[in-house]
N, C-alpha and C positions, 0 to 999 in steps of 0.2 A: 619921808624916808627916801625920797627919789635920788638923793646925791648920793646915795653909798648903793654898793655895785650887789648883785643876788652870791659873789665869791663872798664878798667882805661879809656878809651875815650870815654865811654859811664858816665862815670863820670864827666870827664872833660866837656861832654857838660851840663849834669844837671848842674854845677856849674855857667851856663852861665842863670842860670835863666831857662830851660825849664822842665817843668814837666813831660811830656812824651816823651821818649828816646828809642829807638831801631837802632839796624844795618838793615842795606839792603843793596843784592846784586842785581843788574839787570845783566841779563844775555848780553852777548856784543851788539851792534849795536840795543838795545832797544830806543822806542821812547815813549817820552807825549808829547800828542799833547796839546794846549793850555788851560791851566788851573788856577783856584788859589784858594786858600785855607783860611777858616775863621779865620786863626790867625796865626801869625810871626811864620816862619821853619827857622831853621837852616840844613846845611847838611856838614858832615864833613868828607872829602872824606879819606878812608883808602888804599884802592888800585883802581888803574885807573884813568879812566877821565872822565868828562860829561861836554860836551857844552850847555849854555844855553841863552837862548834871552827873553824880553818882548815886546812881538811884538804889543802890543799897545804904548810904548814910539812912540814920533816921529822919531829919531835915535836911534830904535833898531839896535845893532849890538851884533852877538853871540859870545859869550866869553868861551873860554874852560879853566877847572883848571882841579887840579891834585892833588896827593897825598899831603896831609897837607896841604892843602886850605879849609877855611870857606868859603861859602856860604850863607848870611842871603836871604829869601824872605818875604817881607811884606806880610803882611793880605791884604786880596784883590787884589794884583797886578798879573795880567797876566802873566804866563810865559809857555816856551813850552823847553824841554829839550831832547839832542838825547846826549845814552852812546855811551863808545869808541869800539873800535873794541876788546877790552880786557875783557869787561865789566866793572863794577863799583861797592864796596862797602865800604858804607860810612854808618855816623850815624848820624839819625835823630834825631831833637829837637823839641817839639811841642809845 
């Protein structure tokens, strides 16, 4: 992913429909603990990895992605997320 610029992927996620767009880096081994947010996120990871689970499903199971993986999370649903030992920065869609 190194030839395309941190505008161009902050573009490409506006183009998915989200109006407010920013990168963010979590520093490695960072955690949120269970949470959810008042309207559909996207997260679109640019370097590293972040596991993540909703641990209200009844088979929650946590699932880690990696560079060039979307992430959608719905509005309202619980989720709890721990980053990699690399850390993780990706770009937000709100």
């Amino acid at each position: 992913m190194a030839s395309t610029s941190q505008h161009d992927y902050e573009s490409e996620v506006r183009s998915w429909g989200f109006g407010h767009v920013f990168t963010w880096t979590d520093r490695p081994n960072a955690h949120y603990p269970p949470h959810s947010h008042n309207g559909l996120t996207t997260h679109l990871i640019l370097k590293g990895q972040l596991t993540i689970t909703h641990p209200q499903d009844k088979d929650a199971e946590k699932k880690t992605y990696g560079v060039g993986d979307r992430i959608d999370v719905d509005a309202g649903r619980t989720h709890e997320v721990w980053i990699g030992p690399e850390g993780c920065t990706y770009v937000i869609g709100e």
